[in-house]
C-alpha positions in Angstrom: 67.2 105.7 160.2 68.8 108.6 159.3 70.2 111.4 161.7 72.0 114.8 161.1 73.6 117.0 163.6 75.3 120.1 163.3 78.8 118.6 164.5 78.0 115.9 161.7 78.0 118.4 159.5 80.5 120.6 160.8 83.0 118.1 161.1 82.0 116.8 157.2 82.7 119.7 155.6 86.0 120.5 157.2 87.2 117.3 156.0 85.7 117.7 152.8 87.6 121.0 152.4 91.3 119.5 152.0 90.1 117.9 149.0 90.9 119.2 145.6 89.2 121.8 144.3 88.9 121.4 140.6 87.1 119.4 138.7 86.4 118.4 134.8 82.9 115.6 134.8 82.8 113.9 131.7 79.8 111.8 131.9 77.0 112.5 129.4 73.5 113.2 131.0 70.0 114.1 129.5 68.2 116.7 131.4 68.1 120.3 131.0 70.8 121.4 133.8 72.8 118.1 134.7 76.2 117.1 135.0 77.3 113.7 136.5 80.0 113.3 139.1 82.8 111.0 140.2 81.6 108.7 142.9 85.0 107.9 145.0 85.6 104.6 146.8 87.7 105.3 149.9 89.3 101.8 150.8 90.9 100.8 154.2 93.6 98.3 154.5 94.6 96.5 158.0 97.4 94.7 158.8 97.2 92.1 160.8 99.3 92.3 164.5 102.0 90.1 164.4 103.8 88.6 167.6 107.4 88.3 168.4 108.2 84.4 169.3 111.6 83.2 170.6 112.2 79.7 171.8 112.1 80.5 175.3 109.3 82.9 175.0 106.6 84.4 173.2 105.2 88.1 174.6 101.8 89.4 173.6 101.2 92.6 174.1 97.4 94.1 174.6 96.8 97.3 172.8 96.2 100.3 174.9 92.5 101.1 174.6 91.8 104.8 175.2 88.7 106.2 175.2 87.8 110.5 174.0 84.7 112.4 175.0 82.9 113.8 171.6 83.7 117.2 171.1 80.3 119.1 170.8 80.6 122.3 168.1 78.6 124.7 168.1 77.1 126.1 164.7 78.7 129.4 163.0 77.4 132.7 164.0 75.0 133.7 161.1 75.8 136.4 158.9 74.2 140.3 159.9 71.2 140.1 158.5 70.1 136.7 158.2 66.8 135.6 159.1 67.1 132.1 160.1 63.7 129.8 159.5 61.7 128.8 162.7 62.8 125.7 163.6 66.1 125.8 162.0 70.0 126.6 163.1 72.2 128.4 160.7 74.8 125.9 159.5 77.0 127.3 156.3 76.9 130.1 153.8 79.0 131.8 151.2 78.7 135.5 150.9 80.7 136.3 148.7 82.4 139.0 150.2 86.0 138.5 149.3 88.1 139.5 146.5 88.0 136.1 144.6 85.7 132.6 144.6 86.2 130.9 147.8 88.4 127.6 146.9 87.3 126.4 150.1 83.9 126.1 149.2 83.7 125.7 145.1 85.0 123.8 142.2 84.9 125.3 138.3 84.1 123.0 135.7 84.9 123.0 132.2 83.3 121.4 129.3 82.7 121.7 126.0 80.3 122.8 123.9 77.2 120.8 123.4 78.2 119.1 126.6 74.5 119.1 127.7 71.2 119.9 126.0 72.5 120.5 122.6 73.9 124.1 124.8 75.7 126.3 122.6 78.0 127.7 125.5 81.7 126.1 126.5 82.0 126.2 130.6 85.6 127.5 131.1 87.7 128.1 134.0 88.5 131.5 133.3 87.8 134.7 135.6 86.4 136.3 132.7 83.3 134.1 132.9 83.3 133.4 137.1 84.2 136.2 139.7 83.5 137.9 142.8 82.6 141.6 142.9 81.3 143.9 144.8 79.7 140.9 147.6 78.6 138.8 144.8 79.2 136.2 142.8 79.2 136.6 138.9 78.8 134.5 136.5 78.8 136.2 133.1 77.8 134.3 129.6 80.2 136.0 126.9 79.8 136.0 123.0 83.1 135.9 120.6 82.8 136.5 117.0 86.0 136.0 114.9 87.3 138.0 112.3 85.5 135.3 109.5 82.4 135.1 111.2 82.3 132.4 113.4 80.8 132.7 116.7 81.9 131.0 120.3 80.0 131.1 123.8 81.8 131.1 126.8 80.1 131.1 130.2 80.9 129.7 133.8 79.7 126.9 136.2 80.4 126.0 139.5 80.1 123.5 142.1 80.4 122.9 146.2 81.5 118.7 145.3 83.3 117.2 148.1 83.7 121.0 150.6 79.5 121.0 150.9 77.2 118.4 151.0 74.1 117.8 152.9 71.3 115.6 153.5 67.8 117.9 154.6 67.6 121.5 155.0 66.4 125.2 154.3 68.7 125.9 151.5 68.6 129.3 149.8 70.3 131.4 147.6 69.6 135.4 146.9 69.9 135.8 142.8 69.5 138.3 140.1 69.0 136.3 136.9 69.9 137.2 134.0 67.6 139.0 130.5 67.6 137.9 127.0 66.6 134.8 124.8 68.6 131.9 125.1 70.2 132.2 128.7 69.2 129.3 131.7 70.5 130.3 135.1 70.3 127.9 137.6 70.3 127.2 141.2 70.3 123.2 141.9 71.7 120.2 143.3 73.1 116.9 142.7 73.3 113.8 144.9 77.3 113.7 146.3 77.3 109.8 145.6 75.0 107.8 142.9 73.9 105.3 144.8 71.2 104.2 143.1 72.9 104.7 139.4 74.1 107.5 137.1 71.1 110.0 136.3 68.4 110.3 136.7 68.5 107.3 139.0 70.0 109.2 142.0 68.2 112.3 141.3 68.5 116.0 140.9 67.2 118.9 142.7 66.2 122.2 140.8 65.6 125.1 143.1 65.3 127.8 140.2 65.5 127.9 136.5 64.4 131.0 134.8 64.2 130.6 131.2 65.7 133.6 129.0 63.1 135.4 127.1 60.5 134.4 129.8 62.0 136.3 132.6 58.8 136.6 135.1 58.2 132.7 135.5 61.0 130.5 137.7 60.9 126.3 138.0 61.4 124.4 140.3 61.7 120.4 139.2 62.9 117.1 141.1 64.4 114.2 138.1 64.1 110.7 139.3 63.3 107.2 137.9 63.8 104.9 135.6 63.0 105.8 132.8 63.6 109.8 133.4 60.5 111.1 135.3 60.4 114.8 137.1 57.9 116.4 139.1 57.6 120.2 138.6 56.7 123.3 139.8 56.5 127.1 138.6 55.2 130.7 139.6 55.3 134.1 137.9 55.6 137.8 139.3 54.0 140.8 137.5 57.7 141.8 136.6 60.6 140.3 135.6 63.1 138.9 138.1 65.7 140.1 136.2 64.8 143.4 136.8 66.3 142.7 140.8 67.6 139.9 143.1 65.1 137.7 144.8 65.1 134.8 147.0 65.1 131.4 145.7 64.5 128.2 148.3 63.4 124.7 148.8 62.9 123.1 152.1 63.7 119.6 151.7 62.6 117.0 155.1 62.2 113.4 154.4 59.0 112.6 152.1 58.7 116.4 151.3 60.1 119.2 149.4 58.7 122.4 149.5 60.1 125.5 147.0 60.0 128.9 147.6 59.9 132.5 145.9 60.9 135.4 148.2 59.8 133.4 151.5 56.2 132.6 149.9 55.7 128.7 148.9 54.5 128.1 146.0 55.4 124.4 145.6 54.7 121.2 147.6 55.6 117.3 146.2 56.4 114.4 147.9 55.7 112.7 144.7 59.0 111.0 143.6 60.1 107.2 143.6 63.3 105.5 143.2 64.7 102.3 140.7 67.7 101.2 140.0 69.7 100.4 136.3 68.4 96.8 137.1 64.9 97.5 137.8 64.7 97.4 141.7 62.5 99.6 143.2 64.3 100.9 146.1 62.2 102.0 149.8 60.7 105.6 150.0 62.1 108.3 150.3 64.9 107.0 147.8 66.9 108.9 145.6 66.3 111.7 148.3 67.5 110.3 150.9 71.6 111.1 150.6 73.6 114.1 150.7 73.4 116.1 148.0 75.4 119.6 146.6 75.3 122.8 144.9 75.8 123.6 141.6 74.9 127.5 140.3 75.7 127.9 136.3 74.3 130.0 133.3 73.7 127.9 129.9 73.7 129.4 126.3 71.0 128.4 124.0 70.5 124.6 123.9 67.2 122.5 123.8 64.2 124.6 126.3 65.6 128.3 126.2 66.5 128.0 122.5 69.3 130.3 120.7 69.5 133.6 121.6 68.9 135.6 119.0 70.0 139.6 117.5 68.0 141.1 120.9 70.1 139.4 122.9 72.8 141.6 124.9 76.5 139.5 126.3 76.8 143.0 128.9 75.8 143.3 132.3 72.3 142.2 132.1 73.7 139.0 130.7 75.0 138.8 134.2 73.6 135.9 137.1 74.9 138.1 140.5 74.8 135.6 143.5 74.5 137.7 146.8 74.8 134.4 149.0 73.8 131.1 149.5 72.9 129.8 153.0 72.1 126.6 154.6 69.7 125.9 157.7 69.2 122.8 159.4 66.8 121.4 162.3 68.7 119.2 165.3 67.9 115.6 163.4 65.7 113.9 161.0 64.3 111.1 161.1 63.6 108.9 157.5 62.7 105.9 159.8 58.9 106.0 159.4 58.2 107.5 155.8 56.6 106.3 153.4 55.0 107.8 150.2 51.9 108.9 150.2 49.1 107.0 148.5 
């Protein structure tokens, strides 16, 4: 049985946030917007009481045992203009309305290119490729071409590891994606801990990829299982969601995850399963089950958006501009009683 509560919560991410706040992932995954992460051990020693003996006497002394109330918080106030979901409390959010990206909240990775995907793009931690401007987050893909030819991608990726992680919830995020061939914004999350094995074993959650060249269409895909399995979704406007910013979600409850486009569902699965590296099937809901965290990124080229090509433009409309992303939760889950569907 799992429960969550808002002073859970609270309380974890305030601990979380004294952690540090850059990080460099070096693992090797396969799927099309993956990293893998450090799993840390935190180990307790105790040492043992000792007594003070004499000849003549040996004194014991009890510890004092005192005893504190729980502190009950109460959630943050939600930002002016949030609409919080029925049945859900407002628990976090970034709005990006400061002068520079919140170290609070999010790490900047760097790797190289090809890291992923066969990705033509090298993730650096320079403010060229991540900033905040104007209430929004930017992350903007750049192209370098040297004096005998030879050309270098540089764009940014981020991460909440260790200051936000959570297990259920409304989660959403207001985006304008980039335009051109050969970009892959993304809006997703990765399990805080892999408990059940490096990826996919411990899964992934997609909430939007928009593929460059194909700008009217957005996925939505859960990776899980051994071997690599994913369960996916998609829908398409009559535009192009680069053209403005739109509303990208997935409301995730045990045995469910729902995705959503501008408030309007358009995908339901609770098909998913979990197995470890040594073949054991582990009990429904597994891999979802654990906290997972945010990643939000823009890949160059690599093996489903392709290269980009001489239409494609490195200016503004290159640009993924994050308005916010926000977090709801109910009072408590329960995982007790699920089990997949038949």
């Amino acid at each position: 049985m799992k429960k969550a509560t808002f002073a859970l919560v609270l309380a974890s991410l305030m601990l979380l946030g004294s952690c540090a706040k850059t990080t460099e992932v070096t693992a090797s995954e396969e799927t099309t917007t993956t990293t893998a992460q450090a799993t840390e051990t935190s180990e307790t020693t105790t040492e043992a009481a000792t007594e003070e003996t004499t000849e003549q006497t040996t004194t014991q002394t009890a510890p004092e045992i005192t005893t504190t109330e729980p502190v009950e918080t109460e959630p943050p106030t939600p930002p002016e203009g949030c609409v919080v979901p029925e049945g859900y409390t407002f628990v976090w959010s970034d709005e990006f309305d400061g002068d520079e990206l919140s170290k609070d909240n999010w790490n900047t990775e760097h790797h190289s290119k090809g890291y992923v995907n066969n990705e033509l793009q090298e993730y650096t931690w320079g403010t060229t490729n991540v900033y905040v401007e104007d209430g929004d987050l930017v992350i903007q893909p750049l192209k370098e071409v040297s004096d005998n030819g030879e050309v270098k991608y540089t764009s940014g990726r981020i991460n909440t590891y260790q200051n936000a992680s959570f297990l259920y919830g409304y989660f959403e995020a207001r985006i304008k994606v980039p335009e051109g061939k050969g970009f892959l914004p993304a809006f997703w999350m990765l399990p805080s801990k892999n408990t059940y094995g490096g990826w996919p074993l411990s899964g992934e959650i997609d909430i939007m990829e928009v593929v460059g060249g194909n700008e009217s269409t957005t996925y939505s895909t859960l990776h899980y299982g051994l071997p690599h399995d994913e369960t996916q979704g998609s829908t398409s406007i009559s535009g192009k969601l680069s053209d403005d910013y739109h509303i990208y979600a997935c409301e995730w409850v045990p045995g469910k995850m729902s995705f959503y486009l501008d408030g309007e569902k358009f995908f339901e699965t609770s098909d998913w399963y979990c197995v470890t590296q040594l073949g054991v099937e582990k009990d429904y809901p597994a891999p979802f089950d654990g906290a997972f965290y945010f990643t939000l990124n823009v890949a160059v080229g690599g093996n489903w958006p392709g290269d980009p090509d001489e239409s494609t433009m490195f200016d503004e409309t290159a640009q993924m501009r994050v308005d916010y992303v926000r977090v709801y939760q109910m009072e408590s889950y329960d995982d007790s009683s699920v089990v997949k569907p038949s």
